[in-house]
C-alpha positions as CSV (number, residue, x, y, z in Angstrom):
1,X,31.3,-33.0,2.8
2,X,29.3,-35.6,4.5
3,X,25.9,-36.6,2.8
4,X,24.4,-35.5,6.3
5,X,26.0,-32.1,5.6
6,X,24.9,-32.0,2.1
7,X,21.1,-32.5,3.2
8,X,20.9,-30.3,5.3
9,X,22.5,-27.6,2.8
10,X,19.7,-28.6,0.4
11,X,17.4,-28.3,2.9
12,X,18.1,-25.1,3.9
13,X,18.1,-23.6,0.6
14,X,14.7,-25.3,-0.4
15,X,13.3,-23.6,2.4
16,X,14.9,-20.6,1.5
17,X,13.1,-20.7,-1.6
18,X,9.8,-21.1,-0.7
19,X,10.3,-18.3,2.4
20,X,11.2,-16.0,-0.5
21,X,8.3,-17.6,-2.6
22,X,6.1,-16.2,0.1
23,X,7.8,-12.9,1.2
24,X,6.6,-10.7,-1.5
25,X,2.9,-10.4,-0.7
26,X,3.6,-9.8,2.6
27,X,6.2,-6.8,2.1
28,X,4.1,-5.3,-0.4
29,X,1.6,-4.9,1.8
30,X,3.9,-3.5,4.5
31,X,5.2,-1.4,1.3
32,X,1.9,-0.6,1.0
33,X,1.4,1.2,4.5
34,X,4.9,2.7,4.7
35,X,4.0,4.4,1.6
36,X,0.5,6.0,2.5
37,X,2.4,6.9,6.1
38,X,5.3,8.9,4.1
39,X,2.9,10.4,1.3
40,X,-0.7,10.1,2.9
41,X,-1.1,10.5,5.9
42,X,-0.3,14.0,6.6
43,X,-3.5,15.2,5.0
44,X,-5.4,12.1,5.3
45,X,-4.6,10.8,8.4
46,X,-3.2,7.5,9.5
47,X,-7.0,6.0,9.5
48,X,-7.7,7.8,6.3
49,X,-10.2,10.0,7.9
50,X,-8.7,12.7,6.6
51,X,-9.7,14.2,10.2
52,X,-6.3,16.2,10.0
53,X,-5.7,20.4,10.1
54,X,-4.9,19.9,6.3
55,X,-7.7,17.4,6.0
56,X,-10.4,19.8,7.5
57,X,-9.1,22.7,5.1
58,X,-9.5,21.0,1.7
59,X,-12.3,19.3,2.6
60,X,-11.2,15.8,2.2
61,X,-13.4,13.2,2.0
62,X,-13.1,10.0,4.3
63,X,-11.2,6.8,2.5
64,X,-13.0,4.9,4.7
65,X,-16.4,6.1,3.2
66,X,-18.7,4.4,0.8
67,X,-18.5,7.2,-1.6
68,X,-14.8,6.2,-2.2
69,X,-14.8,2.6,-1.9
70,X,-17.1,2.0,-4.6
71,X,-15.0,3.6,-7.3
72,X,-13.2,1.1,-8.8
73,X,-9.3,0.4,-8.6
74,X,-8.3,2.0,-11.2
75,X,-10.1,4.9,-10.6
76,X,-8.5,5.4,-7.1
77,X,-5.3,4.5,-9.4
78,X,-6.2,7.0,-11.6
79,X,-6.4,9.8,-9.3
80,X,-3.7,8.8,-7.3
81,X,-1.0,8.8,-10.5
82,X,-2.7,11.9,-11.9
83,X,-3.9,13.9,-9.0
84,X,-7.3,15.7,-8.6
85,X,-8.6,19.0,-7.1
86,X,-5.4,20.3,-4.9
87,X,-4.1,16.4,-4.4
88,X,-0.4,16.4,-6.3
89,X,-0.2,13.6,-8.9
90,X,2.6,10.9,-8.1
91,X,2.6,9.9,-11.3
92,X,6.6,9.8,-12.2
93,X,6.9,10.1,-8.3
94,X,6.2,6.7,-7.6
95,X,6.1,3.4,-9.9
96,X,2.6,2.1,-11.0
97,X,2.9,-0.9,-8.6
98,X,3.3,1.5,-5.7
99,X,0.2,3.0,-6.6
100,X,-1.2,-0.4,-6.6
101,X,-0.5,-1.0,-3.4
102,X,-1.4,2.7,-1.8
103,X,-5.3,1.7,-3.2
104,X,-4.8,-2.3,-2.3
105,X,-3.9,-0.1,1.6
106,X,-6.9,2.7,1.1
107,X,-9.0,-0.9,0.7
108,X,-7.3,-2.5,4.5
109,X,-8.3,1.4,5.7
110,X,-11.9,0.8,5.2
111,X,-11.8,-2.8,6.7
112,X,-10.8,-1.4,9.8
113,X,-13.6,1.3,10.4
C-alpha cells in the first residue's frame, strides 16, 4: 500500500469513530419517538394530547400539561414501567432505557405545544 493509501484508510476510520461517537444520542432520540408512536400514541395521540376516541374515554390527561410535566422523571418512569389506572405497565415489555427515552420524548412533546 502506498503511504497516500494508508492515510486515507486511517482517516476514514478516525472519522468513523467519532460519527459513531456521536450517533447514539441522536438515534435514541429517534428510538425515543418510534417507541411512543408504536406504544403511545394510539391512546395518547401523536402530540400527546391524548385528544384520541381512546383518549376521550379514559379520560387521559394531556402530556403536554403542567400537571404532568412537573412530576419528576422518575415518576413518569415509574408509571410508565409499572402502569397506573387502566395504562398497562411495560415493565418486562420494554428495557429501562426505553422508558428513559419514552419520558426524555413525553419532555420534546411539551416543547412543541
Amino acid at each position: 500500500m502506498t503511504r497516500a493509501l494508508v492515510c486515507a484508510a486511517a482517516a476514514a476510520l478516525l472519522l468513523a469513530g467519532v460519527m459513531a461517537l456521536t450517533a447514539p444520542p441522536l438515534r435514541a432520540q429517534n428510538d425515543g419517538a418510534a417507541l411512543y408512536k408504536s406504544k403511545c400514541a394510539v391512546c395518547h395521540g401523536a402530540d400527546g394530547s391524548g385528544d384520541t376516541s381512546m383518549g376521550k374515554s379514559m379520560k387521559l390527561r394531556d402530556l403536554r400539561s403542567e400537571d404532568v410535566q412537573k412530576q419528576t422523571d422518575a415518576q413518569l418512569f415509574d408509571i410508565t414501567a409499572n402502569g397506573k389506572n387502566k395504562m398497562p405497565a411495560y415493565k418486562g415489555k420494554l428495557t429501562d432505557d426505553q422508558i428513559k427515552q419514552l419520558v426524555a420524548f413525553m419532555r420534546e412533546l411539551a416543547k412543541k405545544k
